[in-house]
KOLDREN-723007 format. One record per residue: x, y, z of N, C-alpha, C in turn; residue in one letter. Coordinates in nm, 3 decimals, decimal comma. Layout:
<sites>
{{X Y Z} {X Y Z} {X Y Z} "a"}
...
</sites>
This chain:
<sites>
{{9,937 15,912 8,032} {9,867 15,895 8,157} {9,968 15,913 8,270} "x"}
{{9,901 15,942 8,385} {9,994 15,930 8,485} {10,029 15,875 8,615} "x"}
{{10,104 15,825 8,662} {10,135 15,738 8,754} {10,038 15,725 8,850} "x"}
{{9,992 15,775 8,918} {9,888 15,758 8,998} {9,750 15,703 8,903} "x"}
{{9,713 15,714 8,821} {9,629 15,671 8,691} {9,672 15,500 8,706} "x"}
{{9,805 15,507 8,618} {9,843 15,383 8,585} {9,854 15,301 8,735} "x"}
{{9,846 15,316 8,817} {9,840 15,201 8,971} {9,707 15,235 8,983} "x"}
{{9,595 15,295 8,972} {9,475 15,261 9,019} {9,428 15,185 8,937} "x"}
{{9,475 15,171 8,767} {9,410 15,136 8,694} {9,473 14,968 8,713} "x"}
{{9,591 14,955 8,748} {9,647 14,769 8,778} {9,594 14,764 8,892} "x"}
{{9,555 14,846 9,027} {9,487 14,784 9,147} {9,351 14,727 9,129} "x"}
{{9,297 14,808 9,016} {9,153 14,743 9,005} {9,165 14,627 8,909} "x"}
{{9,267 14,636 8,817} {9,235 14,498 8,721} {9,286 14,361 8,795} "x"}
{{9,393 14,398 8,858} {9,475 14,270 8,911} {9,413 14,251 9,044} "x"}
{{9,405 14,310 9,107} {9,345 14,338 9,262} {9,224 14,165 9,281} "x"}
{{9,116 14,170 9,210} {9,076 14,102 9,242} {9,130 13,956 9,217} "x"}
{{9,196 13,984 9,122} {9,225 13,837 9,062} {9,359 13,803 9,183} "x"}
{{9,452 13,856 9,243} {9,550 13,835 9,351} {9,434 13,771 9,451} "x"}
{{9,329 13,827 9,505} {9,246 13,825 9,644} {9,208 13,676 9,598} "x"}
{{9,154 13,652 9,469} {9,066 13,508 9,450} {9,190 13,392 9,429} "x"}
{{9,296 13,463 9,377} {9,403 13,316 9,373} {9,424 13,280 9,527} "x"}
{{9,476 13,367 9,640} {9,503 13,360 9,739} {9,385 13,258 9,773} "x"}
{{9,277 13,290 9,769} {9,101 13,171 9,880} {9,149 13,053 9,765} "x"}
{{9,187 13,081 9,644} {9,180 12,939 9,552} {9,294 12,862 9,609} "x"}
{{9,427 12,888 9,667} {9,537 12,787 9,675} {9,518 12,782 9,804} "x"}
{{9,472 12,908 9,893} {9,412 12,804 10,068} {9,323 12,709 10,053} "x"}
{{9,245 12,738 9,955} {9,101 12,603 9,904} {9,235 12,494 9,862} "x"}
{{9,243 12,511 9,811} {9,347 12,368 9,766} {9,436 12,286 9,875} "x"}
{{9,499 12,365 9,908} {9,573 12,321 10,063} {9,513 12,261 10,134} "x"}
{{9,412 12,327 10,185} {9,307 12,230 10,242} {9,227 12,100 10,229} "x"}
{{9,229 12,073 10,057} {9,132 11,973 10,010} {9,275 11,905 9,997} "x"}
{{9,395 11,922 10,004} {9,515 11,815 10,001} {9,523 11,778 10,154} "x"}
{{9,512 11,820 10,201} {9,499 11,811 10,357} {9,375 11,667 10,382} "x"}
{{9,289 11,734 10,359} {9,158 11,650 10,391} {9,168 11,510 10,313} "x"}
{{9,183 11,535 10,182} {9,212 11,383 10,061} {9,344 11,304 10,160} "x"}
{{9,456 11,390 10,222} {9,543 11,296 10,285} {9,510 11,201 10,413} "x"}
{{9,406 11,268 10,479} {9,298 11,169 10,621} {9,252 11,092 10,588} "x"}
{{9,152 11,125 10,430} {9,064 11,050 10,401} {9,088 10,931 10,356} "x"}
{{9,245 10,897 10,301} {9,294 10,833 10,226} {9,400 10,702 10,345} "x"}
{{9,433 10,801 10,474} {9,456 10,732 10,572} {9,387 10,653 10,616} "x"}
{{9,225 10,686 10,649} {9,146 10,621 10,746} {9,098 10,475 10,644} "x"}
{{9,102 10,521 10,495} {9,091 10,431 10,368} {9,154 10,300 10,412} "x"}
{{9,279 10,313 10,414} {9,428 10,266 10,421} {9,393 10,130 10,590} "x"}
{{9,400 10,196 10,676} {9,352 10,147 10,777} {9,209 10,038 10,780} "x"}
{{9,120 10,084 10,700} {9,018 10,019 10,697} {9,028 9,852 10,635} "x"}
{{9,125 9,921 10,496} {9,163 9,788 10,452} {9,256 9,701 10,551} "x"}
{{9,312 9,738 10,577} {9,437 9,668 10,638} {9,361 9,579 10,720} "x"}
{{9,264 9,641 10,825} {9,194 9,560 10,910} {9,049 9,453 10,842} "x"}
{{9,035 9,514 10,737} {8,934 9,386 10,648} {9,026 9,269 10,614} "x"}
{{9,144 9,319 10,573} {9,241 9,193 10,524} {9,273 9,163 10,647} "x"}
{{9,309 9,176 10,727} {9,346 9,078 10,873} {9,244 8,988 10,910} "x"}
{{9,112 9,073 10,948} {9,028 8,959 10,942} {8,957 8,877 10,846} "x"}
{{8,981 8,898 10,717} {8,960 8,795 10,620} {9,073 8,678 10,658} "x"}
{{9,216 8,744 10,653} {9,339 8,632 10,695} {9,300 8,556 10,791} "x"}
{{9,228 8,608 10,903} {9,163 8,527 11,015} {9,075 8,438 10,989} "x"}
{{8,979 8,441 10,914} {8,897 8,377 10,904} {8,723 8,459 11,008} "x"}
{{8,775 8,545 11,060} {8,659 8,601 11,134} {8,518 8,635 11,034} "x"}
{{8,412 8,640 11,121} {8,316 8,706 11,055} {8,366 8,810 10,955} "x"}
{{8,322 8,793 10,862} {8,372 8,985 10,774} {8,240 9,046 10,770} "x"}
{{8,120 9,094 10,921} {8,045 9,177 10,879} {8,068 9,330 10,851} "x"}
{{8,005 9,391 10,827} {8,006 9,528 10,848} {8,073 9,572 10,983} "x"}
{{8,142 9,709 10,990} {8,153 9,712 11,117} {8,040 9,813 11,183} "x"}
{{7,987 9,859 11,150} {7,873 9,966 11,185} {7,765 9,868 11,217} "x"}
{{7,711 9,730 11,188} {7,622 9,653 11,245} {7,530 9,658 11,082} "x"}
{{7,581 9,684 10,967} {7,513 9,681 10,866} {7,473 9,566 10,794} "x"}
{{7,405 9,534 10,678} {7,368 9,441 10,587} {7,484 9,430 10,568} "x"}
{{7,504 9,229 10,557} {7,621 9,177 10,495} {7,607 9,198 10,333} "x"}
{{7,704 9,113 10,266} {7,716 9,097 10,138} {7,553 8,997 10,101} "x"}
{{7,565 9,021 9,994} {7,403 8,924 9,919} {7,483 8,794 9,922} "x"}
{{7,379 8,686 9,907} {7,387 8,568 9,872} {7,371 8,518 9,740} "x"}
{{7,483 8,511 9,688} {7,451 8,436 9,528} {7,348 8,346 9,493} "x"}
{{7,273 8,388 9,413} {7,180 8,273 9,380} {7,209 8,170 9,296} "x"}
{{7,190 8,061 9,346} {7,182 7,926 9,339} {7,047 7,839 9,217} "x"}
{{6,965 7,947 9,207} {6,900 7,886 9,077} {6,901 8,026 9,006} "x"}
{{6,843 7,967 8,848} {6,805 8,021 8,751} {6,712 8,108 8,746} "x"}
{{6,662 8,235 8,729} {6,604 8,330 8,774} {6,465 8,308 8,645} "x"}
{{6,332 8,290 8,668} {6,230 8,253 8,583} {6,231 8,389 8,472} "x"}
{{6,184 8,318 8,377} {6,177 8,468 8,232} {6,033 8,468 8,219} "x"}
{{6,039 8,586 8,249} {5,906 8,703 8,247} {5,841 8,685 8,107} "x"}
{{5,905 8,698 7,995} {5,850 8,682 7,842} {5,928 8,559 7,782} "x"}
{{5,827 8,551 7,615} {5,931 8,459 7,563} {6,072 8,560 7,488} "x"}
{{6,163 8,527 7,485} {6,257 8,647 7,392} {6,274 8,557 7,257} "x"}
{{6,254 8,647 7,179} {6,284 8,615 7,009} {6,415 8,678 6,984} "x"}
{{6,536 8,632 6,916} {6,605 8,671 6,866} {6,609 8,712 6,765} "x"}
{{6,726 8,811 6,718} {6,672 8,879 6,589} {6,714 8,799 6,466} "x"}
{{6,695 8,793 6,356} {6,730 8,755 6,210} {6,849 8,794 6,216} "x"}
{{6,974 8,700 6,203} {7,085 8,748 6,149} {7,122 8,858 5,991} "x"}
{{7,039 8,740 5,964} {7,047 8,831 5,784} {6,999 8,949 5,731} "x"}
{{6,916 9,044 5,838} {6,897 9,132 5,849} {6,945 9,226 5,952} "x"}
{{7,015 9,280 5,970} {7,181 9,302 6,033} {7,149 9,454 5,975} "x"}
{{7,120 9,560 6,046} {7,208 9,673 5,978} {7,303 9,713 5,983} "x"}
{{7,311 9,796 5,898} {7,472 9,808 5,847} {7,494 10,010 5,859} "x"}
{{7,532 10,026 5,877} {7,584 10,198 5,904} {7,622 10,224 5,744} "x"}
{{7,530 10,336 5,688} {7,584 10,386 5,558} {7,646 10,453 5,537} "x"}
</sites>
């Protein structure tokens, strides 16, 4: 074959695969970029929940959201009676 042959024939095989690594490691750069903000503003958030827990302040939401639930304090009523099963009949994996 001949030289001009052999480079059209690596521009088309490799060609695309160079163009898609290039968008794949700017894609990446970017999502390291973004995970590093996201992970800042994370960072910050806590810091300021733990201050005002250390305080003693309200700990609501800061957006004006639903607090945490309230633990319940009684026993929650049962819907059926539950039967337990027979021990002595136990299966067993053959």
């Amino acid at each position: 074959m001949s030289t001009t042959t052999d480079a059209i024939t690596a521009a088309v095989l490799f060609g695309p695969g160079a163009v898609l690594a290039t968008a794949a490691l700017i894609t990446q750069h970017r999502g390291r970029t973004d995970s590093a903000a996201v992970l800042q503003v994370l960072a910050e958030s806590a810091a300021e929940r733990a201050n005002r827990a250390a305080a003693g302040t309200d700990i609501a939401p800061p957006d004006g959201g639903e607090g945490a639930p309230t633990p319940a304090t009684e026993t929650p009523a049962r819907l059926a009676t539950v039967h337990p099963f027979p021990a002595a009949r136990a299966r067993r994996a053959a």
